[in-house]
C-alpha positions, 0 to 999 in steps of 0.5 A, a space after each residue: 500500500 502507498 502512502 500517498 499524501 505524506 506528512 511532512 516533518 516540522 523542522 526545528 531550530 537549524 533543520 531543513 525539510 527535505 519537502 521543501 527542496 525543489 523538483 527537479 532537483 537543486 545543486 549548491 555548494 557545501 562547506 560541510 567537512 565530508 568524510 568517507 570511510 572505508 576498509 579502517 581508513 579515510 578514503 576522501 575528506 572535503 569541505 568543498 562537496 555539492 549537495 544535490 536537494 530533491 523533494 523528499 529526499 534526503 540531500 545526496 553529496 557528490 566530492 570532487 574526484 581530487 578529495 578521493 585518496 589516489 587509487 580508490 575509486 575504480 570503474 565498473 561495469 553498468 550505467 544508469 540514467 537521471 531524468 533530471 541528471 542525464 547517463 551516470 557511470 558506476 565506480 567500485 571503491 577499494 581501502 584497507 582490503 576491502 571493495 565497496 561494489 558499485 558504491 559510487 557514481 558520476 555523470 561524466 557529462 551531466 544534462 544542461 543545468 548540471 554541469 557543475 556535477 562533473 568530475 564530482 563523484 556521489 556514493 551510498 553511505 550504507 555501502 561503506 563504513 561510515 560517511 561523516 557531514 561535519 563530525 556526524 555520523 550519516 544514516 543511509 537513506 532507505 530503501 537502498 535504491 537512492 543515495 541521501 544522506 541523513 543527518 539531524 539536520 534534515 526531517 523527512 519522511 523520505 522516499 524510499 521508506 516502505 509505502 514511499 514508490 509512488 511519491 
């Protein structure tokens, strides 16, 4: 059964509601120190990421290629298309023993409007140890098919969860 008419989360003091991001979606610039984690080890760290903002979902960062340590990001096989962001290209990440499959992706030539997303990669925070946005620890935005990442600074409810497809 779909929820069809959700209710939005009331934002408090410094949160957002991720029902008030537009669609299609908005690309701005982030200050936040972003930090990924894998095998044991930091594999990128930023303060210089894009947040990608769509209605009900929680904000998706992408780093730039040159905040990822030299050697962890690998391409792979399989391709997936944006209405909003044009064909995306998958990437294993590799640390400390340890391979993410298909835990990142790119848009090597992004759709107009979304340009500023090329040489940017985005990944899925429950696919590697942790994701960090300014010290917090990030939690993976449900579902598993969307790569949001929640933090305390946003309220959903977001898509992905149960009942949430035909949002």
């Amino acid at each position: 059964m779909q929820r069809r008419h959700p209710r939005p989360g009331r934002p408090g003091p410094g949160q957002e509601s991720v029902w008030d991001y537009p669609r299609p979606p908005r690309v701005e610039p982030s200050e936040a120190l972003v930090v990924v984690e894998l095998g044991g080890t930091t594999v990128a760290r930023t303060t210089r990421s894009l947040r990608v903002l769509e209605t009900s979902h929680p904000p998706t960062y992408y780093l730039p290629r040159a905040a990822f340590v030299p050697g962890v990001l690998r391409p792979t096989d399989g391709s997936s298309f944006c209405e909003w962001k044009g064909a995306a290209s998958y990437l294993d990440l590799v640390a400390g023993g340890r391979t993410a499959a298909r835990a990142a992706w790119t848009y090597p030539d992004p759709s107009p409007g979304f340009e500023a997303l090329r040489d940017h990669v985005a990944l899925y925070p429950g696919l590697v140890d942790r994701c960090l946005v300014d010290g917090e620890v990030v939690e993976p935005q449900p579902g598993g098919f969307y790569g949001g990442w929640i933090t305390s600074a946003v309220v959903g409810p977001f898509k992905g969860e149960p009942g949430t497809w035909g949002w």
